[in-house]
C-alpha positions as CSV (number, residue, x, y, z in Angstrom):
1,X,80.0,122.6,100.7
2,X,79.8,121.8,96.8
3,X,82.0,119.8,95.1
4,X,84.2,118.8,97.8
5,X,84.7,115.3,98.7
6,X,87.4,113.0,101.2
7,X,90.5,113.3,98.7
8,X,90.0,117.2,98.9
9,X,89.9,116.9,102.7
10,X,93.5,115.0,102.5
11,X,95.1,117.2,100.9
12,X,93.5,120.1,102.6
13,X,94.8,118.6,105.6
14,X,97.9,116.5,104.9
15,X,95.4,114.0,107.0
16,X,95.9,109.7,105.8
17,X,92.8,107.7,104.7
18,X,92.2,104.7,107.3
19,X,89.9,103.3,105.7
20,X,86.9,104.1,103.0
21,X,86.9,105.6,99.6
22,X,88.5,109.2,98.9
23,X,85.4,110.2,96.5
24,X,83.2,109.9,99.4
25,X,81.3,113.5,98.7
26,X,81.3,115.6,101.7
27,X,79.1,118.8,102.3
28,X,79.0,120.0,105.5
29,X,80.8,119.5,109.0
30,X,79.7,119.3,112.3
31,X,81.6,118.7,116.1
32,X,78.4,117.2,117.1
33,X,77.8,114.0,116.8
34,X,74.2,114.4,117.3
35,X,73.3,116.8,114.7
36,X,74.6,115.5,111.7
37,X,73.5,116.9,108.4
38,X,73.4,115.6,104.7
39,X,76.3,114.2,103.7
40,X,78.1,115.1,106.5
41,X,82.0,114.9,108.1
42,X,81.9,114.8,111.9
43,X,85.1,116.1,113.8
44,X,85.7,114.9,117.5
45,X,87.4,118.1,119.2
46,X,89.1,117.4,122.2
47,X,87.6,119.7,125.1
48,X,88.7,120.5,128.9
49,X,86.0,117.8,130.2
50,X,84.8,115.7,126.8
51,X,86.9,114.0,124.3
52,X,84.4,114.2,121.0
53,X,86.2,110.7,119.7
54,X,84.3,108.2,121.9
55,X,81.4,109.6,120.2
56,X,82.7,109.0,116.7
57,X,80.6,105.7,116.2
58,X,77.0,107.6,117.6
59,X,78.0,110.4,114.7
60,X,78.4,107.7,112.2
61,X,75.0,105.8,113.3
62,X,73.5,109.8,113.2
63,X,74.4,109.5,110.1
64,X,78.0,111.1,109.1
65,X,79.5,109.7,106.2
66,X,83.3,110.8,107.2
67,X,85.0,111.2,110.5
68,X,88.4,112.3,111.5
69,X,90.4,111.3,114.2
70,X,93.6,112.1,116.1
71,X,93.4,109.1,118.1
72,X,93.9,106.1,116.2
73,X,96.5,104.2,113.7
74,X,94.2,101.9,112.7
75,X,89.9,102.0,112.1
76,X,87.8,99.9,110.2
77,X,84.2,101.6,109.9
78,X,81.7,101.7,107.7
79,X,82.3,105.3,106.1
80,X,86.0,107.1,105.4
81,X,88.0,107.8,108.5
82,X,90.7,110.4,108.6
83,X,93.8,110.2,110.4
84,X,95.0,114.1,111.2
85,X,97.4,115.7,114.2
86,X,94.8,117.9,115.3
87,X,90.8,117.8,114.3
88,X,90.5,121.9,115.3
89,X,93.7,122.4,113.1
90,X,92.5,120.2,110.1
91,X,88.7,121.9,110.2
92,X,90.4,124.6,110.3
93,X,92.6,124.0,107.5
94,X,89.5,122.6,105.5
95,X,87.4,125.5,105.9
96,X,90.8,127.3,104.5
97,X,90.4,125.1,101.6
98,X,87.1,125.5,100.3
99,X,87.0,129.1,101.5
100,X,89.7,129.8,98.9
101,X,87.3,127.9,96.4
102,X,84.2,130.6,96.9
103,X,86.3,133.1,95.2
104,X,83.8,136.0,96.2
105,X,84.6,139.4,98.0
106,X,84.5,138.5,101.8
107,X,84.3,141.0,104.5
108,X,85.4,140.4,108.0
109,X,84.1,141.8,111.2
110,X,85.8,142.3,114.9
111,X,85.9,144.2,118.1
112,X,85.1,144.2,121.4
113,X,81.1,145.3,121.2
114,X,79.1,144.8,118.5
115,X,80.4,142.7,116.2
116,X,77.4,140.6,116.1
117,X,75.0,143.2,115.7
118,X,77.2,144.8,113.0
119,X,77.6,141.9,111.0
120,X,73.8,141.7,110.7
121,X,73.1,145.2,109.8
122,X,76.1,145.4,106.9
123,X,74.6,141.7,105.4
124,X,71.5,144.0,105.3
125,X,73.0,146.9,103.8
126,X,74.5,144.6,101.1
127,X,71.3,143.1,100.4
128,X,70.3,146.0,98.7
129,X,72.5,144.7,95.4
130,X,73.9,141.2,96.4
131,X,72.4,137.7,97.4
132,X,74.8,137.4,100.6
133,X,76.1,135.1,103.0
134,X,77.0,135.8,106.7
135,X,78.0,134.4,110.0
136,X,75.0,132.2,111.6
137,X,74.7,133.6,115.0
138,X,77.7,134.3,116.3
139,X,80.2,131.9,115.1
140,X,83.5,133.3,115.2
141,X,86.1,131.5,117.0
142,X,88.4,129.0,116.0
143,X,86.2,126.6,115.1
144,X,83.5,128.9,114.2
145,X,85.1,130.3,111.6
146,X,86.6,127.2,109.7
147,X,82.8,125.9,110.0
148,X,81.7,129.4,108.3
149,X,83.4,129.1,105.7
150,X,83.0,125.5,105.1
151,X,78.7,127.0,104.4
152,X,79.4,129.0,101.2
153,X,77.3,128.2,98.4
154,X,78.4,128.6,94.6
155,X,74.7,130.8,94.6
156,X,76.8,133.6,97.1
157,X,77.9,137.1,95.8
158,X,79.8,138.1,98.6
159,X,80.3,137.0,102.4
160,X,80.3,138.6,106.1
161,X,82.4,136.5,108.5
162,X,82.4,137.6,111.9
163,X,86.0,136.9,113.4
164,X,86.1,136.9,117.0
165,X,89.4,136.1,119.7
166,X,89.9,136.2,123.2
167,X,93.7,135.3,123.7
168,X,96.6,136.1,122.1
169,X,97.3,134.8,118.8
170,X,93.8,133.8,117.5
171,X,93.2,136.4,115.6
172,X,96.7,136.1,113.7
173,X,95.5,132.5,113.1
174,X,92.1,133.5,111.8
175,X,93.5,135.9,109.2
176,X,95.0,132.7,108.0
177,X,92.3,130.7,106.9
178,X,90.4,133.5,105.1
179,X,91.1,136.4,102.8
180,X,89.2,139.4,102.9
181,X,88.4,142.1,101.1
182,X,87.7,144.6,103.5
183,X,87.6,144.2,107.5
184,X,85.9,146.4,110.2
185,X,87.1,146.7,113.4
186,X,84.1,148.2,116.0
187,X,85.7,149.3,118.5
188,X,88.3,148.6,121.3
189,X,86.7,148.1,125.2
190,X,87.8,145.7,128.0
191,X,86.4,142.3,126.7
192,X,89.2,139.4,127.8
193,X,91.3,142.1,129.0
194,X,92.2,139.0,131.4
195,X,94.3,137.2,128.6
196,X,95.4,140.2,126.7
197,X,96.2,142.6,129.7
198,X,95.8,146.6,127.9
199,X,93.3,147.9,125.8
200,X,96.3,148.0,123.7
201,X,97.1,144.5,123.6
202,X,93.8,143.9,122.8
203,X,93.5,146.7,119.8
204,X,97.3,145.0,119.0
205,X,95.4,141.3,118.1
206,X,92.6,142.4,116.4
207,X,94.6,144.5,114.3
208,X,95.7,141.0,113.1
209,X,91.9,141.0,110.4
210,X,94.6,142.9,109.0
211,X,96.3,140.0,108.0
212,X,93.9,139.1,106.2
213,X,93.4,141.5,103.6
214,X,94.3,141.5,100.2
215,X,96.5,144.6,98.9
216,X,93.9,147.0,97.8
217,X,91.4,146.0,100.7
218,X,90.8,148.1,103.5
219,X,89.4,148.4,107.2
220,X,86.4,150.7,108.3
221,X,87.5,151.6,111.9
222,X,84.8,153.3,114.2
223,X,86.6,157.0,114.4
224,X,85.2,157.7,118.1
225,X,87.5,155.3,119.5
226,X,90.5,156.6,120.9
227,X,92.5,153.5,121.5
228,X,91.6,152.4,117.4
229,X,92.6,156.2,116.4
230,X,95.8,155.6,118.6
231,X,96.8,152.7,116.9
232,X,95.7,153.5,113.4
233,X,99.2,154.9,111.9
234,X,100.3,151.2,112.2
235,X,98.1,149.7,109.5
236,X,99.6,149.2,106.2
237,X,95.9,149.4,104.5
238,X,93.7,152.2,104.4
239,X,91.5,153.7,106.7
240,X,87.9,154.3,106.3
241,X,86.2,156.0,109.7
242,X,82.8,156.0,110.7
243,X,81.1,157.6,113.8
244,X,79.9,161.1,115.0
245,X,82.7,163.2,115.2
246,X,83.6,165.2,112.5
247,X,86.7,163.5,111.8
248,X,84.6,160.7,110.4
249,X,84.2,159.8,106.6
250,X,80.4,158.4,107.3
251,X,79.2,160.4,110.2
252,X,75.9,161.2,111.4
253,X,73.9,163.9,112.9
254,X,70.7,165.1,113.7
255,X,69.8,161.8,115.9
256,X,66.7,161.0,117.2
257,X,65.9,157.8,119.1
258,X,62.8,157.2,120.9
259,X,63.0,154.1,122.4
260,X,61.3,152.4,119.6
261,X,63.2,153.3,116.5
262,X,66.6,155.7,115.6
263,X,66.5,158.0,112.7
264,X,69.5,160.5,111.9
265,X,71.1,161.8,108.6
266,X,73.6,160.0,107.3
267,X,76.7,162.6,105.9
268,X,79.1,161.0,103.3
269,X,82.6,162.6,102.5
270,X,81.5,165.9,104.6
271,X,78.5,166.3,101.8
272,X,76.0,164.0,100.8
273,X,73.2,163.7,102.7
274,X,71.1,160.3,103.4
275,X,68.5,160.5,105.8
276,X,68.0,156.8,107.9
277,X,65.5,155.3,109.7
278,X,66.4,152.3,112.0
279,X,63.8,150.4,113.7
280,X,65.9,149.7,116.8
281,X,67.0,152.1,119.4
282,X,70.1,153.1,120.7
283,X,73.0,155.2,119.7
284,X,75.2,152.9,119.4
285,X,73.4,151.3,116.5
286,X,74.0,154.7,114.7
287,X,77.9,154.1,113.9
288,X,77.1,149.9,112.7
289,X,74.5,151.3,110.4
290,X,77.6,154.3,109.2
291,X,79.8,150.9,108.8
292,X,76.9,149.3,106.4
293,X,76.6,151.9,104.8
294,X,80.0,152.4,103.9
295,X,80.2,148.8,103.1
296,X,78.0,148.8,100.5
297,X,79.1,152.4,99.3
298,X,82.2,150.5,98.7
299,X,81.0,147.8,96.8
300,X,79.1,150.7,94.5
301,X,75.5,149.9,95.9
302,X,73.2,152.9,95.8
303,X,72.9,154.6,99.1
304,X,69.2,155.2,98.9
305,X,69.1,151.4,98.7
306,X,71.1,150.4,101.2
307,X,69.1,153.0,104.0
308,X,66.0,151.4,102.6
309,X,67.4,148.0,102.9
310,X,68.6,149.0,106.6
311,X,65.0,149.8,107.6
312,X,64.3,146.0,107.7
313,X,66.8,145.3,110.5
314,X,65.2,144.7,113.5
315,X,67.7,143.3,115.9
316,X,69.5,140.2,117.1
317,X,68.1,137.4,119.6
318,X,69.1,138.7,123.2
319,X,70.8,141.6,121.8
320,X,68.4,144.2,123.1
321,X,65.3,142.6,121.8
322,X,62.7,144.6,122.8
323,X,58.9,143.6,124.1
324,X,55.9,143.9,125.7
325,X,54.5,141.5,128.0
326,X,51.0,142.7,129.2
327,X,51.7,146.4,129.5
328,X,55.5,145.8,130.4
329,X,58.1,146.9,128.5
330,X,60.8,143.8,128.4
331,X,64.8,144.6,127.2
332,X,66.4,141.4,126.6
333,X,70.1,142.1,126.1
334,X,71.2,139.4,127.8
335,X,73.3,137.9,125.4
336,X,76.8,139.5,126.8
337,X,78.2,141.9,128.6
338,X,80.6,144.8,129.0
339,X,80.9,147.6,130.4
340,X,79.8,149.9,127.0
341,X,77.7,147.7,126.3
342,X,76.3,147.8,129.4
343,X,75.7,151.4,129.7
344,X,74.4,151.3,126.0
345,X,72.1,148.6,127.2
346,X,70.9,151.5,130.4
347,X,70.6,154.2,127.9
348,X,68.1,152.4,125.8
349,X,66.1,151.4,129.0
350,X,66.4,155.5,129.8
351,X,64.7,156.0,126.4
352,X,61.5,153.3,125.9
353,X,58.6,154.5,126.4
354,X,57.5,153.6,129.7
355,X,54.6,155.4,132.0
356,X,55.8,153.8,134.7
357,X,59.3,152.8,136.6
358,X,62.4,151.6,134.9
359,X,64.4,148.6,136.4
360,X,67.3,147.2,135.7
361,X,68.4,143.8,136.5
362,X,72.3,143.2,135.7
363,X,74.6,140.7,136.8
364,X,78.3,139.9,136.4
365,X,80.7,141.0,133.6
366,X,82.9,138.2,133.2
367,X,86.5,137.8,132.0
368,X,87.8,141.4,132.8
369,X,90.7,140.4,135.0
370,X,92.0,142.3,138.0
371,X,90.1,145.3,137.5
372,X,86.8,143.7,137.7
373,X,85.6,145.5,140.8
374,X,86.4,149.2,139.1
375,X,84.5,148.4,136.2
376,X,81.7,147.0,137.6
377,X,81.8,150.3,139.9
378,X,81.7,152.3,137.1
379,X,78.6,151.0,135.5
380,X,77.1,151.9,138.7
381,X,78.3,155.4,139.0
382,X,77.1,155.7,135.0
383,X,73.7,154.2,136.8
384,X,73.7,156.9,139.2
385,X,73.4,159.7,136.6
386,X,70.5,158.0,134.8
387,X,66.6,157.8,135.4
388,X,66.7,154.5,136.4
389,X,64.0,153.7,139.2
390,X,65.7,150.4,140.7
391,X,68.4,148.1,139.8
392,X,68.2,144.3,140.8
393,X,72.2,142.9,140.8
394,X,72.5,139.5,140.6
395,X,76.3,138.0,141.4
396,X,79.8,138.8,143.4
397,X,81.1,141.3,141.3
398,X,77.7,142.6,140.4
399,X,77.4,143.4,144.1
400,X,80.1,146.4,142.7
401,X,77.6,148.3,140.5
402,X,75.2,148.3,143.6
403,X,77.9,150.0,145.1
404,X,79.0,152.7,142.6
405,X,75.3,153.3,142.1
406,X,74.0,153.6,145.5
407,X,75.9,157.8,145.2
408,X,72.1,158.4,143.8
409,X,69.4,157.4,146.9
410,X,66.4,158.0,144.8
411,X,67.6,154.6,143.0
412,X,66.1,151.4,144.8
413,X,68.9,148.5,145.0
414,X,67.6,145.4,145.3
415,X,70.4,141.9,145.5
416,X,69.5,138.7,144.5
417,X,70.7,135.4,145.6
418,X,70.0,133.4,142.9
419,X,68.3,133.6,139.7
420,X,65.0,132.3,141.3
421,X,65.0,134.8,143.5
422,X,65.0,137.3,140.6
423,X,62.4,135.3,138.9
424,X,60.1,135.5,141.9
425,X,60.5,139.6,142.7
426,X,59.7,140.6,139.1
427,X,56.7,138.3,139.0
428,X,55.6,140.3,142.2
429,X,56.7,144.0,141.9
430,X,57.0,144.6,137.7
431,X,53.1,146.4,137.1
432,X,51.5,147.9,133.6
433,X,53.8,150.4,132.1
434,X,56.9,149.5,133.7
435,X,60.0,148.8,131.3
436,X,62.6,146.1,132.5
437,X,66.3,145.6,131.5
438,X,68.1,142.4,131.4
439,X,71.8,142.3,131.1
440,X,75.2,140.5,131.9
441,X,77.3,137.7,130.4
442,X,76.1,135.1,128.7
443,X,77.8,133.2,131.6
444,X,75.1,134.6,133.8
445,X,72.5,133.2,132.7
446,X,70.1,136.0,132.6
447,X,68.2,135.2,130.0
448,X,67.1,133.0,131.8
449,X,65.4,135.0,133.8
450,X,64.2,137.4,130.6
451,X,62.0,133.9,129.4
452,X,60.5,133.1,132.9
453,X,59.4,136.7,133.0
454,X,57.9,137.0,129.4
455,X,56.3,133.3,129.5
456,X,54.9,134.0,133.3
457,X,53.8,137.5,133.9
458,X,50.5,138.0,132.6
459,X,49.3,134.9,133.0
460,X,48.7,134.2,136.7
461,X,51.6,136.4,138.7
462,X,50.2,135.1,141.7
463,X,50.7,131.2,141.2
């Protein structure tokens, strides 16, 4: 934060001074009280097991030089304290505040898959002709978001906020504290299904980036997806698609993946040929580098650039970061799960290179609601059809791929009890040239199990 100090928090936040001086100058925010940066204001958030405001004096002996508070009348401390309703509403509020103040184009990112991995590749694109700011990691709930924006420097050209939701209304309230210039919408799968109940309920709430938008903006919506094509007549902004059918504005063909690296030709308003390489695999990475593309065709970046730019993506922590761990091939996607992501996740295991057997461990999809069991089945049956060599299932409802997949007998199924266990069979049966898979929500654990294998094989499987 620049220029930004405790008066601008109180009126950002209709918050009353306790005690302090209002021209205390704040730049940056943080909910934890033990990572407190320069000049920093520390908001308590009240969780389900931790109120943050008994930690308010440890922040302020860390070092913060503001704190709010939604808990007391009355403080006398050493540094400016804040009295406000709600700490997550006044962050939010602030971030509001001094987003409005970075008065440069801002594009905003949802969906059920991707999102992540999308914002990452269309900061790259951009890069190509701006200096430009984006989401750290994957920041992007209600607290994310505020905290986002509060990071914008004066030095920024233009911004990539990832905007994420899982029950109803928190997209709507997102679109509030930020306005965009264009949004992208991924795609539409089963993610949180449990709070929003349809696929179109969920497309319903993240149509709510629309909210966001000013009047000439408009949203890039992946054209393969039949739930966003379904719902598309009820935005009031136009539509931009991208994806591999020809009904797609930036669509691609002649694909090649190899495991290693993606190349196809990019084909812009049914014409214009660019021809990109992308040093990741996976098909799915296709349509988010269509999306970059479009983005910075949009903001009148040379294409040429922004596939040369693009070659320089290589991937996302746990996001299918791919590795090799004395002669084994190691797939660490074990960031988060669905079920298209999972079976995107299989597909790039089916495609490594790999002289030897292909094994899959996966473990439970979390926050699908009722119809947990027949997802989880499904990934199996998509197993079944693949040329997969053995699947390792970790978890209850994981326990359902094993069954959809057990239709092919040539597949080896192998349950584990605990993550241990898992630890202790790959250290045993996983030889030179094998390729491994590791996938399920972040819930899970399994990554986990992706570091014990990379920091143990190789160097004494047999202690």
């Amino acid at each position: 934060m620049q220029n930004f100090n405790v008066k601008d928090i109180l009126e950002a936040t209709g918050g009353r001074l306790l005690c302090g001086s209002p021209e205390t100058v704040i730049e940056t925010i943080s909910t934890n009280s033990n990572s407190i940066d320069r000049r920093c204001l520390f908001v308590p958030i009240i969780g389900e097991r931790v109120d943050a405001h008994k930690f308010i004096d440890g922040a302020i002996a860390n070092g913060a030089k503001a704190v709010l508070t939604s808990e007391h009348d009355e403080l006398d401390k050493p540094v400016p304290c804040i009295r406000v309703e709600n700490t997550v509403t006044a962050m939010q509020e602030i971030g509001r505040a001094y987003g409005n103040r970075m008065n440069i184009p801002k594009i905003g990112i949802t969906g059920s898959v991707g999102k992540t991995t999308t914002k990452e590749m269309i900061a790259c694109a951009l890069s190509a002709g701006f200096k430009v700011f984006k989401t750290e990691g994957n920041s992007n709930s209600q607290i994310g978001v505020p905290g986002t924006l509060a990071k914008i420097s004066e030095d920024d050209e233009i911004a990539v906020i990832e905007m994420g939701m899982s029950m109803p209304g928190e997209m709507k309230r997102l679109a509030e504290l930020v306005t965009l210039d264009c949004a992208v919408v991924t795609n539409i799968g089963v993610s949180h299904i449990e709070a929003l109940k349809t696929q179109d309920g969920i497309c319903e709430e993240k149509f709510h980036i629309e909210d966001a938008l000013v009047q000439d903006g408009c949203v890039f919506l992946n054209g393969d997806d039949e739930i966003l094509l379904k719902h598309m007549g009820s935005l009031r902004h136009d539509a931009v698609l991208f994806g591999l059918g020809e009904n797609n504005d930036y669509r691609a063909v002649n694909i090649k993946s190899d495991g290693e690296r993606t190349e196809f030709d990019a084909v812009i308003a049914g014409s214009i040929t660019y021809h990109t390489v992308l040093n990741v695999p996976g098909i799915h990475n296709v349509r988010n580098a269509l999306v970059a593309l479009a983005a910075a065709d949009r903001y009148s970046i040379p294409l040429e650039n922004a596939v040369k730019a693009l070659e320089s993506y290589c991937g996302v922590s746990m996001r299918q970061q791919i590795s090799v761990v004395d002669g084994v091939t190691v797939i660490d996607d074990s960031y988060n799960a669905s079920p298209d992501s999972m079976k995107a996740g299989i597909e790039v295991l089916c495609t490594v290179k790999a002289s030897g057997r292909r094994v899959a461990v996966l473990a439970d999809m979390l926050e699908l609601g009722p119809d947990s069991p027949r997802y989880h089945y499904e990934v199996g049956e998509f197993i079944s059809r693949q040329n997969i060599d053995e699947l390792i299932v970790f978890g209850k409802l994981a326990g359902h791929i094993a069954e959809g997949t057990k239709v092919n007998s040539g597949i080896n199924i192998v349950g584990c009890g605990s993550r241990e266990d898992i630890n202790e069979y790959l250290l045993h049966t996983m030889h030179m040239g094998d390729a491994v898979l590791f996938k399920a929500s972040r819930g899970m654990k399994l990554n986990e199990c992706a570091e014990n294998f990379k920091e143990r094989y190789g160097n004494g499987k047999n202690n």
